[in-house]
C-alpha positions as a Markdown table, in Angstrom:
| # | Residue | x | y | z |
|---|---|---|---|---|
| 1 | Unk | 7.1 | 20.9 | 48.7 |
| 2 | Unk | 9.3 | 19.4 | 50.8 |
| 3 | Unk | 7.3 | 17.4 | 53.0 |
| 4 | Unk | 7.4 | 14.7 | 51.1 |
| 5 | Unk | 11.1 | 13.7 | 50.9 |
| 6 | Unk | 11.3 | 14.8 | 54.9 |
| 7 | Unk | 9.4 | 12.3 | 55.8 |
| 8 | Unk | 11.3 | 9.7 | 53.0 |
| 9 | Unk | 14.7 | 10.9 | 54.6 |
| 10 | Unk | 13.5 | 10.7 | 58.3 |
| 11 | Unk | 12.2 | 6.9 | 57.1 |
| 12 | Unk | 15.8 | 6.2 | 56.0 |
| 13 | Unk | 17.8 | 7.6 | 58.9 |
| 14 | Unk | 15.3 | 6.1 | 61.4 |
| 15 | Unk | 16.7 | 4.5 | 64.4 |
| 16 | Unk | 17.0 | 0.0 | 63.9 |
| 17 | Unk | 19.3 | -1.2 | 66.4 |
| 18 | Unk | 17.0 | -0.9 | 69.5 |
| 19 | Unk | 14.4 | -3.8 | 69.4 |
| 20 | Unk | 10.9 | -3.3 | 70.7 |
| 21 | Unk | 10.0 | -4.0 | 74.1 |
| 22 | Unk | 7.4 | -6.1 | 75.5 |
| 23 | Unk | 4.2 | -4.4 | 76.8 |
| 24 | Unk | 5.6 | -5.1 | 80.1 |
| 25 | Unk | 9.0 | -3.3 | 79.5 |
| 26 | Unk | 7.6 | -0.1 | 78.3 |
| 27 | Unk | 9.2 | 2.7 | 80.4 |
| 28 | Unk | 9.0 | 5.9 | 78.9 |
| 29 | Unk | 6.4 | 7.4 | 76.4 |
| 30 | Unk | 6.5 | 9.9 | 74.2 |
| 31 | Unk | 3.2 | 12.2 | 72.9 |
| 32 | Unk | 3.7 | 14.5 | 69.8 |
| 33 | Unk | 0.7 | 17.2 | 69.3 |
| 34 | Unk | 1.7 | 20.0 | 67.6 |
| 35 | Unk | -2.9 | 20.1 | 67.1 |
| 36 | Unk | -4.8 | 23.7 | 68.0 |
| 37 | Unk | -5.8 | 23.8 | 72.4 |
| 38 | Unk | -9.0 | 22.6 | 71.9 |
| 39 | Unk | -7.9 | 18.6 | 70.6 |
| 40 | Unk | -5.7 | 19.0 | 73.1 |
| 41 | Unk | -8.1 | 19.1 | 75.7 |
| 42 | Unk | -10.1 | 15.8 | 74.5 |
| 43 | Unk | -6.7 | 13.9 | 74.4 |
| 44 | Unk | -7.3 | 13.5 | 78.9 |
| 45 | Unk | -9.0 | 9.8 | 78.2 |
| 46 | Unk | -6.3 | 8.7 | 76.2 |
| 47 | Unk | -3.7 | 9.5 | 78.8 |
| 48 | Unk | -6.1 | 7.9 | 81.6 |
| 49 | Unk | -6.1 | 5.1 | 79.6 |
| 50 | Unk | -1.9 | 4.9 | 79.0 |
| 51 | Unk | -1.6 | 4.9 | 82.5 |
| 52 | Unk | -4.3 | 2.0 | 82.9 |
| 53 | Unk | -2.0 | 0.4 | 80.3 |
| 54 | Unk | 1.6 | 0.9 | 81.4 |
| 55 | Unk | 1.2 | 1.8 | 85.2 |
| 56 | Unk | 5.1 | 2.1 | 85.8 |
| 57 | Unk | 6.0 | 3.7 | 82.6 |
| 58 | Unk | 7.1 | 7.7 | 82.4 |
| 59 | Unk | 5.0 | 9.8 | 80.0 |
| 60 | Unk | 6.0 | 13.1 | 77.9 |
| 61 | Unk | 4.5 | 15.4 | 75.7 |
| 62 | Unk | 6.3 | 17.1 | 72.7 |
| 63 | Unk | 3.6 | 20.0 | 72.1 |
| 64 | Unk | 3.7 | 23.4 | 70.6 |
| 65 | Unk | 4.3 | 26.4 | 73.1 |
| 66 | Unk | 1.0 | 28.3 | 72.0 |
| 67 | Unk | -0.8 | 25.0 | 73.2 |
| 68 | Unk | 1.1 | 24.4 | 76.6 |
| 69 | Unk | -1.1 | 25.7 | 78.5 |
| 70 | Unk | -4.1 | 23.6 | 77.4 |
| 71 | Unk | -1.8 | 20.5 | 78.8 |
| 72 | Unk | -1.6 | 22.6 | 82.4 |
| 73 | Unk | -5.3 | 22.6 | 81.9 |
| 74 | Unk | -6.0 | 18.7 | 81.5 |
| 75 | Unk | -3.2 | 18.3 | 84.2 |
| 76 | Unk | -1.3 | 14.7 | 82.7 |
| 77 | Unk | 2.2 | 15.5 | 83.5 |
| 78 | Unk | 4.6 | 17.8 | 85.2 |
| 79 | Unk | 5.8 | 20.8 | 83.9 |
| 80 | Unk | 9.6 | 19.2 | 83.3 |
| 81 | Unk | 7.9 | 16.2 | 81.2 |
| 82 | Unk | 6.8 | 19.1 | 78.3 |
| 83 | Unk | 9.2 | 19.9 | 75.3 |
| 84 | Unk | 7.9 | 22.9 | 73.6 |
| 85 | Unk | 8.9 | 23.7 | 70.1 |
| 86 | Unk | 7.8 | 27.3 | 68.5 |
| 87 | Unk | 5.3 | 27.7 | 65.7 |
| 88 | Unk | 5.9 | 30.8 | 65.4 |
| 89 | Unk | 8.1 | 30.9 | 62.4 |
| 90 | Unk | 9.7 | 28.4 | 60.1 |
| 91 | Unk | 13.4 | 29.6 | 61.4 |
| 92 | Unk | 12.1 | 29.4 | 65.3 |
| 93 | Unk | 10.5 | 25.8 | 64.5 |
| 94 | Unk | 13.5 | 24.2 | 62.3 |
| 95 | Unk | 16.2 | 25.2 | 65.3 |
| 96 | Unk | 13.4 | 24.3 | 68.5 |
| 97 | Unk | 12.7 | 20.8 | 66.4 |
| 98 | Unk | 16.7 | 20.1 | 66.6 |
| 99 | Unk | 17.2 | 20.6 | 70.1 |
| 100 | Unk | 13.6 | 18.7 | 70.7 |
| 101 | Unk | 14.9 | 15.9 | 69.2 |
| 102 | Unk | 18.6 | 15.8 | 70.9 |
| 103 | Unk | 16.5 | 15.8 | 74.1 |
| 104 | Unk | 14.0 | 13.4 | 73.5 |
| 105 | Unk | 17.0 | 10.9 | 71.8 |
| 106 | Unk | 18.6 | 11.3 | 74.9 |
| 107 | Unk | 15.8 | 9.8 | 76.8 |
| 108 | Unk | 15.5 | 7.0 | 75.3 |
| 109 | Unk | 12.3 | 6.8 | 74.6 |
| 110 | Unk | 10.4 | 3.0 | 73.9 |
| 111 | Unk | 7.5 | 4.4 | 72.3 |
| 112 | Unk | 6.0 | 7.5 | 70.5 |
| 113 | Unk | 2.5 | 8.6 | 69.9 |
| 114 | Unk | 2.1 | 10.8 | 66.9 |
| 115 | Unk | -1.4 | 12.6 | 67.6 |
| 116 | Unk | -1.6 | 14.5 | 64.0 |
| 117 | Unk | -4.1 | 13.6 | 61.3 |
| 118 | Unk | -1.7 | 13.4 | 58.8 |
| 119 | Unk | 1.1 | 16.2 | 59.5 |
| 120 | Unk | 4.1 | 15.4 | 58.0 |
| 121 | Unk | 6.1 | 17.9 | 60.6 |
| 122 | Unk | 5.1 | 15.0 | 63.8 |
| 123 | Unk | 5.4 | 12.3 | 60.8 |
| 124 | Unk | 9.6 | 13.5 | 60.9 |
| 125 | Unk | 9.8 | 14.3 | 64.8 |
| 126 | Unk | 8.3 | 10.9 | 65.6 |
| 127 | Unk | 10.6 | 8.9 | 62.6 |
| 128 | Unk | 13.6 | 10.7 | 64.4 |
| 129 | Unk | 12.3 | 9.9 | 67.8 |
| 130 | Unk | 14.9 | 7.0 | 67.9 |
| 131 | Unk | 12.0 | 5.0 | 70.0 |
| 132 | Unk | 11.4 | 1.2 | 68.9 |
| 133 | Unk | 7.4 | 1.6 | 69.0 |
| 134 | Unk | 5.8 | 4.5 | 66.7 |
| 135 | Unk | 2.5 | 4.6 | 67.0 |
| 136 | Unk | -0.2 | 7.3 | 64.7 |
| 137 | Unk | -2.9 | 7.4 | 61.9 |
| 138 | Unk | -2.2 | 5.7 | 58.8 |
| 139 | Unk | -3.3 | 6.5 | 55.2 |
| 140 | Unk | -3.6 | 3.0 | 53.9 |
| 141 | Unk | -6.1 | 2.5 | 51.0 |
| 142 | Unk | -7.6 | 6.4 | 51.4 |
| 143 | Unk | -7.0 | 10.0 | 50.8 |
| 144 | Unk | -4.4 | 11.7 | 53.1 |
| 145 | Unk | -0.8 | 13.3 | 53.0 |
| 146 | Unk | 2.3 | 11.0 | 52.3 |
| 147 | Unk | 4.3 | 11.1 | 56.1 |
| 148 | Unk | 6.7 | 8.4 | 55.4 |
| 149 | Unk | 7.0 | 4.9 | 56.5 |
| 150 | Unk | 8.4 | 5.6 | 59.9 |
| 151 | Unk | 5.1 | 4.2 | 61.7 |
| 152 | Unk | 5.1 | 0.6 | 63.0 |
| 153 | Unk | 1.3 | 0.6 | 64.8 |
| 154 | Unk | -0.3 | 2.1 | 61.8 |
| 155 | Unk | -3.9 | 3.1 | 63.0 |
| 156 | Unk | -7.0 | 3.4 | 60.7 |
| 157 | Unk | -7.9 | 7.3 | 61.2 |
| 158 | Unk | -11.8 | 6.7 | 61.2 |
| 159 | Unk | -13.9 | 10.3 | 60.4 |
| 160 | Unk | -17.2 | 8.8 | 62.0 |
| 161 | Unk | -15.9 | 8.2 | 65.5 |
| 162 | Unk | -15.0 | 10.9 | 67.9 |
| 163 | Unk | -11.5 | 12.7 | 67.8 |
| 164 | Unk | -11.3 | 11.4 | 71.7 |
| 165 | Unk | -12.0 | 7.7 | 71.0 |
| 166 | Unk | -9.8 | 7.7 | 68.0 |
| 167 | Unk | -6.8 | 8.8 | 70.8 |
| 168 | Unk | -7.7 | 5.7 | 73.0 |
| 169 | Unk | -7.4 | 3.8 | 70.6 |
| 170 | Unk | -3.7 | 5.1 | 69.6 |
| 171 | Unk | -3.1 | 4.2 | 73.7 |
| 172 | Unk | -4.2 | 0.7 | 72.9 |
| 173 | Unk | -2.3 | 0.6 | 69.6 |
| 174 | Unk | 1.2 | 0.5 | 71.4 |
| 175 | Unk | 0.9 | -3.3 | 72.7 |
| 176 | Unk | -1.6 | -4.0 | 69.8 |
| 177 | Unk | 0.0 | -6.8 | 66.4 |
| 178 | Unk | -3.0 | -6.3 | 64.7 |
| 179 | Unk | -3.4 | -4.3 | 61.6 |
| 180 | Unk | -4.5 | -1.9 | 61.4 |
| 181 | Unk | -3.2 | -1.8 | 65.1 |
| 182 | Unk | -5.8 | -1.8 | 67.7 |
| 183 | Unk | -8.9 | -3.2 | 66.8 |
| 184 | Unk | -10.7 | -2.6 | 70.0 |
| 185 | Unk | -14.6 | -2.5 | 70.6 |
| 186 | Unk | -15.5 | 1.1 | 71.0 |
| 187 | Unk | -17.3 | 1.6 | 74.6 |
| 188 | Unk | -20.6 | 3.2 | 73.8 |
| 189 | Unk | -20.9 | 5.3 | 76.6 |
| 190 | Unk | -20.1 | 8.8 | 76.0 |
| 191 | Unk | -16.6 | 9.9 | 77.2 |
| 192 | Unk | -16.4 | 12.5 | 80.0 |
| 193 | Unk | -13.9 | 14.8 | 81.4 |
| 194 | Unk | -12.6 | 15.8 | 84.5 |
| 195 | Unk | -13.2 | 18.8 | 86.2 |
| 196 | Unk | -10.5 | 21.5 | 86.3 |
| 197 | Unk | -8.9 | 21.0 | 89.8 |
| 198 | Unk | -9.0 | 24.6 | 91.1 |
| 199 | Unk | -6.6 | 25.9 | 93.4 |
| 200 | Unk | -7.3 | 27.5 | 96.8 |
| 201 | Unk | -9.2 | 30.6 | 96.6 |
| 202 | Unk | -8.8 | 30.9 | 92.9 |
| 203 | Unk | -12.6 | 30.7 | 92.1 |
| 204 | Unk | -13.5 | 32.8 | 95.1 |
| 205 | Unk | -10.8 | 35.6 | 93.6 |
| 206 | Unk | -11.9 | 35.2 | 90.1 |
| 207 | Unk | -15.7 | 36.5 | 91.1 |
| 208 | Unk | -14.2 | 39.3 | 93.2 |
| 209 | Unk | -12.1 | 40.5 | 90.6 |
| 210 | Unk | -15.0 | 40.3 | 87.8 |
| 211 | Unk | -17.9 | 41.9 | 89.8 |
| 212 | Unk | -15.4 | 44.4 | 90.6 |
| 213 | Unk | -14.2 | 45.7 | 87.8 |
| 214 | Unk | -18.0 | 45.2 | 86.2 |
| 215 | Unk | -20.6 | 45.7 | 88.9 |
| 216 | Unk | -22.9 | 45.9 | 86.3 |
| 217 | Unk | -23.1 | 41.9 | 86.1 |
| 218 | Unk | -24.1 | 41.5 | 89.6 |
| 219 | Unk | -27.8 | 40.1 | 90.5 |
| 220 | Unk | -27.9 | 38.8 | 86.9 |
| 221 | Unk | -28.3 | 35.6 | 85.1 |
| 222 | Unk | -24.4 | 35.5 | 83.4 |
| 223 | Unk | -24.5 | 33.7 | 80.1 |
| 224 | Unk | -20.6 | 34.0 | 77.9 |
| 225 | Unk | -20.6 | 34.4 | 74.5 |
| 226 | Unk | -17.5 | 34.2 | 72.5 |
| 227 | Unk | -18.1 | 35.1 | 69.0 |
| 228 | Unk | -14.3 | 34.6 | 67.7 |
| 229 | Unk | -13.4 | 32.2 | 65.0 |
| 230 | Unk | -9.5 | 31.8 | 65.8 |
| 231 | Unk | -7.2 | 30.6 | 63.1 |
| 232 | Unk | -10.6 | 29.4 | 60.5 |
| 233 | Unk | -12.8 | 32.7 | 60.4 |
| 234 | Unk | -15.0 | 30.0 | 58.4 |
| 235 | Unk | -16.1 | 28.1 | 61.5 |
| 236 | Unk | -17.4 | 31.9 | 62.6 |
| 237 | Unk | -21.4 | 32.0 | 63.0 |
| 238 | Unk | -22.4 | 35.2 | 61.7 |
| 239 | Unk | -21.4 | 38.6 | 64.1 |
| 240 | Unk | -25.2 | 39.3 | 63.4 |
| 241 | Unk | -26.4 | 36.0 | 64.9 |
| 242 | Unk | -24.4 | 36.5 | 67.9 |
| 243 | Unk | -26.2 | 40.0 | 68.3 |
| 244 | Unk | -29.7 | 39.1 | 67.7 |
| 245 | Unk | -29.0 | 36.4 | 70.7 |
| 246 | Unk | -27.2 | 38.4 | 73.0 |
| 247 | Unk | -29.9 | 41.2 | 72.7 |
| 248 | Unk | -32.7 | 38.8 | 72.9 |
| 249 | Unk | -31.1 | 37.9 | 76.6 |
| 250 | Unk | -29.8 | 41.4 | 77.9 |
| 251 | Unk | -33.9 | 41.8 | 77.4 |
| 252 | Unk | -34.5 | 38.7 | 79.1 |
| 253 | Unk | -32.9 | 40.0 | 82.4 |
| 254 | Unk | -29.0 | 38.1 | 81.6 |
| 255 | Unk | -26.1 | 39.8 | 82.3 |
| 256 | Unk | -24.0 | 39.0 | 78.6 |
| 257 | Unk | -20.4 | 38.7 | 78.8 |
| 258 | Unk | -18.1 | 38.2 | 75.5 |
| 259 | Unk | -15.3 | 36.6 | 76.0 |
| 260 | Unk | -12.2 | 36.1 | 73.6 |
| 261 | Unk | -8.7 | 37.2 | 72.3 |
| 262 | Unk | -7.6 | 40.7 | 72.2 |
| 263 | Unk | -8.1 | 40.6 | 68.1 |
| 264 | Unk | -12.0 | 40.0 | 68.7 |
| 265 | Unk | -12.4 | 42.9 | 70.6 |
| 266 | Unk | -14.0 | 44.7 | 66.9 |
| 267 | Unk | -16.8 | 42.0 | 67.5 |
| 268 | Unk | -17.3 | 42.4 | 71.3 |
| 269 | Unk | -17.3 | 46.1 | 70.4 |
| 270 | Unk | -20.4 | 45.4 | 67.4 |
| 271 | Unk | -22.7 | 43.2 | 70.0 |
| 272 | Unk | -22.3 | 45.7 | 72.7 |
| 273 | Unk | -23.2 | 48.5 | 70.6 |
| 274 | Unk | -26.2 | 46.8 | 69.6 |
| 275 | Unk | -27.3 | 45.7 | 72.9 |
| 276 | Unk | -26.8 | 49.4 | 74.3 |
| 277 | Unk | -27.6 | 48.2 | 78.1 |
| 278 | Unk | -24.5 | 47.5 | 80.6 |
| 279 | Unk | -25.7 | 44.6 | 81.2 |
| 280 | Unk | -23.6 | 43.6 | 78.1 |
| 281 | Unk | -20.0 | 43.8 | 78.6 |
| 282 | Unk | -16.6 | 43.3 | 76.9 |
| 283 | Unk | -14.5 | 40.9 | 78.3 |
| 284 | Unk | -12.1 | 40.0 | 75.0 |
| 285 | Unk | -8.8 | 40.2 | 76.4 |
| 286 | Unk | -9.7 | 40.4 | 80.1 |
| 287 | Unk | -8.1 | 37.0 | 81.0 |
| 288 | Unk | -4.3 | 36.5 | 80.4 |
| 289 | Unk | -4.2 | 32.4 | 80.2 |
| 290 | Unk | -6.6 | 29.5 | 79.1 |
| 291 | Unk | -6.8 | 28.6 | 82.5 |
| 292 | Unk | -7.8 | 31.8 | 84.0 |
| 293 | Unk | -10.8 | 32.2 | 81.0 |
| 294 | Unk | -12.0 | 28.4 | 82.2 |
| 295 | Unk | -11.9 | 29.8 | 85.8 |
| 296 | Unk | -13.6 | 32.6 | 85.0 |
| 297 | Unk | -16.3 | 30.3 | 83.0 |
| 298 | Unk | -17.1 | 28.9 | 85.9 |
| 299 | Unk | -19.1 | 31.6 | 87.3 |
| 300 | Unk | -21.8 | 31.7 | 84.4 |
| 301 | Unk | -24.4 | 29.2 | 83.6 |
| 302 | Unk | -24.1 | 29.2 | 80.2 |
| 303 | Unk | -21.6 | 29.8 | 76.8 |
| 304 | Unk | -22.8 | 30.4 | 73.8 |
| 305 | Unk | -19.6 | 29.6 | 71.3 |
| 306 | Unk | -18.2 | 28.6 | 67.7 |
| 307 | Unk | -16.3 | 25.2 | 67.6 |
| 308 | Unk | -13.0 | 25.7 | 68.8 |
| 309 | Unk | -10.8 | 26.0 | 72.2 |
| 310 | Unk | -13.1 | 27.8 | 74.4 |
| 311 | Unk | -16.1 | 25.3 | 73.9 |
| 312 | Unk | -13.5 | 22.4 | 74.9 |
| 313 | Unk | -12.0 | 24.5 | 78.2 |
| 314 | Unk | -16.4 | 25.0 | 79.1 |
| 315 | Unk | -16.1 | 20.8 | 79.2 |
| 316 | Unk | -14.0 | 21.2 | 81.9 |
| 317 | Unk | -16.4 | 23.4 | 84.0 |
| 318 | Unk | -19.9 | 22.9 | 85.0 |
| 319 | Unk | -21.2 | 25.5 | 82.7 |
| 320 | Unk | -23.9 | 25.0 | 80.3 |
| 321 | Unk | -22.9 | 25.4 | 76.6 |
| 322 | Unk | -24.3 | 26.0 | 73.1 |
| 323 | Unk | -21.7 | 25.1 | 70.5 |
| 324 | Unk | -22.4 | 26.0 | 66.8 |
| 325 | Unk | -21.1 | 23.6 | 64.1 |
| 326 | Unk | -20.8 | 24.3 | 60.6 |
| 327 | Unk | -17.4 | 23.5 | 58.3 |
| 328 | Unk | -16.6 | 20.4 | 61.0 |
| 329 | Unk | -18.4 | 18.4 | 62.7 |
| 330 | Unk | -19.9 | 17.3 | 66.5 |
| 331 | Unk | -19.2 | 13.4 | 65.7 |
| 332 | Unk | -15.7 | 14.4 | 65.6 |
| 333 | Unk | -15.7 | 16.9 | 67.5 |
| 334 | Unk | -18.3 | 17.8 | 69.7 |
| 335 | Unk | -18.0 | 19.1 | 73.2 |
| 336 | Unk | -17.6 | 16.4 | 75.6 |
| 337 | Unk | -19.8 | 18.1 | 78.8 |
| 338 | Unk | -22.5 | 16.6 | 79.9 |
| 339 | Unk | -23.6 | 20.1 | 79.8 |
| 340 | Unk | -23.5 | 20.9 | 75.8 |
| 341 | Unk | -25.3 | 21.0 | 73.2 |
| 342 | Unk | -24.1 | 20.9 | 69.6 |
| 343 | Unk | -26.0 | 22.4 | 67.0 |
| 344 | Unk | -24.7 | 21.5 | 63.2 |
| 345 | Unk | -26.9 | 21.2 | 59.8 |
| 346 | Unk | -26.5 | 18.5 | 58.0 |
| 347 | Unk | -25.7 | 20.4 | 54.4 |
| 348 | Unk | -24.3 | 18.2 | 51.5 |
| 349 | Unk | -21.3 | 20.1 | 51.9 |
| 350 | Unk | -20.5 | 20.0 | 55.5 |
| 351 | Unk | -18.1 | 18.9 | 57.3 |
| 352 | Unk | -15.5 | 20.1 | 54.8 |
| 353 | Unk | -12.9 | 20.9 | 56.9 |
| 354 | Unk | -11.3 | 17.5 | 56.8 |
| 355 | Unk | -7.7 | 15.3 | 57.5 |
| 356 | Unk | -8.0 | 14.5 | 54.0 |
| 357 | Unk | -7.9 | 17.8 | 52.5 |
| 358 | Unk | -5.5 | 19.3 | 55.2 |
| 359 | Unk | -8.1 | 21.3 | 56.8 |
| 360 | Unk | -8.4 | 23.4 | 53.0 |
| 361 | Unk | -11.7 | 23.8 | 52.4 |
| 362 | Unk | -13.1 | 24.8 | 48.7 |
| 363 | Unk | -15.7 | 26.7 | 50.3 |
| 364 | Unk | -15.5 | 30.3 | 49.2 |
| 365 | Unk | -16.2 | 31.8 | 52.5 |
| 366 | Unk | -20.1 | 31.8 | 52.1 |
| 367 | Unk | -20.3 | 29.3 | 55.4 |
| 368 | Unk | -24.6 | 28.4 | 54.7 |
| 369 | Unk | -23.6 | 25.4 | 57.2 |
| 370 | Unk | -23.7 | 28.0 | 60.1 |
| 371 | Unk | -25.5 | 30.3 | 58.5 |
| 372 | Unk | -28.5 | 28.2 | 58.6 |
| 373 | Unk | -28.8 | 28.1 | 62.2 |
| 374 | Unk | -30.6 | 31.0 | 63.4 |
| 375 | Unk | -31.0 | 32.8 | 66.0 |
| 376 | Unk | -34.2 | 31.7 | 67.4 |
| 377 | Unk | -33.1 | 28.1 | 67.1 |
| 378 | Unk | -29.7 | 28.8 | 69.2 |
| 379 | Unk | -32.2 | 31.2 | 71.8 |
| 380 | Unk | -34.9 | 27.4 | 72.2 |
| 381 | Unk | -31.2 | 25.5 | 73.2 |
| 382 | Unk | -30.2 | 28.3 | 75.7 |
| 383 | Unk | -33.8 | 28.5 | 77.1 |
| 384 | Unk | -34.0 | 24.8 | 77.4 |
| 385 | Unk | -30.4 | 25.0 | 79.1 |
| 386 | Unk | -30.8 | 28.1 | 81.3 |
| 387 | Unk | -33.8 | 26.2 | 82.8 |
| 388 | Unk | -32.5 | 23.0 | 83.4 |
| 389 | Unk | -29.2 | 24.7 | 85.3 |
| 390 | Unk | -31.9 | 27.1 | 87.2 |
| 391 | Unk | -34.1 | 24.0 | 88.4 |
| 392 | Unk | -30.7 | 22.2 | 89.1 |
């Protein structure tokens, strides 16, 4: 309830006395993403393309601290360019949102990029931002959450382009007079991203460490599966789905691996149980950081994962993934590897996890969306990529 006159007061009290700079003149710019790790991860092109743009200027993030380490992932900019504000709790946001904003006013700041799909908590950081050039997704004419008037490069938020292109083309909106800003002629050819740079020895240490503490995996075929929904159980494909595949490949000759947080380990515990073979093993909890779970992707050849973080870090390795669809969708949000393929159904219903309804759906839990994909359908993909990473 009090969202709305937020972002009317942070409108009002909006910085006016600076004047906006010439494309030329930008210096310093500011990203707001407060988004889950895995939209995180698809926001690399847009900084690629910032730098294209502005070549001398500065760049920051303003992030939450649970998604941090998905920037260390990507690897945009340095570790003293990152504000962090807590999530955590309304008390621990309000105060870490205060001393955010005396820092980034301090910095001057000539424009701000407001990544959210209509969250009215960026909508106030980024009218407070005190920076002449705001730039984010605008309602207009459709369905979406009030945030204010604070934006001056309103951009059309468009739900039949990819999440990824929609973030270039907030880049392009900062030098754009159009309106909506940036009416640019999407590329056609798919984005990619960069592989994660590894460090010295870090792979090499990541595969002595795993066959050591699970011999069991060695000589095998190693395929991931991470069966874990995160914060929207809804996008879960069914536990039961997960074991009739990871049986059907422990039979096969794989090695099976699930990977995940520590509050997953109940469904690593139900595959493994079902599988009865060590060739199936719990890993849920085994690697402390994003970055050491997409290290330790890297020595399988394939992942078999719901939408969400995980599927996003695989783009970054040259692992092989299935990624199962249901209450959102690939066009948005597909995996951006070369290496994927996403499965999704096209029900009347689906996608109905949405920026217009806040990510609420009215679905009562009865996800058909993913449960229409079965088993053997997912076990065809992982054939068809097993062979083509085997013959590779």
């Amino acid at each position: 309830m009090l969202g709305p006159p937020l972002c009317w007061l942070a409108t009002l009290l909006q910085q006016r006395d600076r004047p906006e700079p010439a494309a030329a003149e930008v210096r310093r710019i500011l990203i707001v993403t407060l988004s889950e790790m895995g939209a995180l991860i698809l926001t690399r092109p847009m900084f690629d393309r910032l730098q294209e743009n502005y070549p001398s200027a500065t760049i920051y993030v303003l992030c939450s601290g649970r998604n941090r380490a998905a920037l260390d992932l990507i690897d945009v900019v340095p570790a003293d360019r990152i504000v962090t504000v807590s999530i955590e709790s309304l008390t621990s946001f309000a105060s870490d949102c205060i001393r955010a904003l005396r820092r980034v006013r301090a910095l001057r700041f000539d424009a701000v990029l407001d990544l959210e799909l209509f969250a009215r908590a960026s909508a106030v950081l980024v009218a407070l931002s005190g920076a002449p050039i705001k730039v984010g997704f605008d309602r207009f004419t459709q369905e979406g959450l009030y945030r204010g008037g604070a934006i001056n490069r309103p951009v059309l938020y468009n739900p039949y382009q990819h999440i990824a292109q929609q973030f270039l083309t907030l880049a392009d909106a900062v030098g754009s007079s159009t309106m909506p800003a940036a009416k640019r002629l999407v590329d056609a050819r798919p984005l990619r991203l960069p592989p994660l740079a590894l460090r010295p020895g870090e792979l090499e240490g990541a595969r002595e460490a795993l066959f050591r503490d699970h011999p069991s995996l060695g000589g095998r075929t190693l395929v991931f599966v991470c069966p874990g929904a995160g914060m929207l159980p809804i996008r879960a494909w069914p536990i039961e789905s997960f074991v009739a595949v990871a049986r059907a490949l422990v039979d096969r000759g794989c090695a099976v691996a699930i990977v995940g947080m520590e509050e997953d380990r109940g469904l690593a515990r139900g595959i493994q149980d079902a599988c009865g073979s060590d060739a199936c093993v719990d890993l849920t909890g085994y690697t402390a950081t994003a970055r050491s779970l997409t290290v330790l992707l890297h020595l399988g050849v394939l992942l078999i994962a719901n939408d969400g973080g995980t599927a996003h870090m695989a783009s970054l390795t040259p692992i092989a993934a299935v990624v199962l669809f249901g209450p959102e969708t690939p066009v948005l949000y597909g995996s951006l590897s070369p290496q994927a393929i996403n499965l999704h159904k096209p029900l009347s219903c689906s996608p109905c996890l949405t920026a217009y309804n806040h990510r609420r759906s009215p679905c009562d839990g009865d996800n058909v969306c993913l449960k229409t994909i079965s088993p053997d359908e997912v076990l065809a993909v992982a054939d068809q990529l097993l062979a083509r990473q085997v013959n590779s």
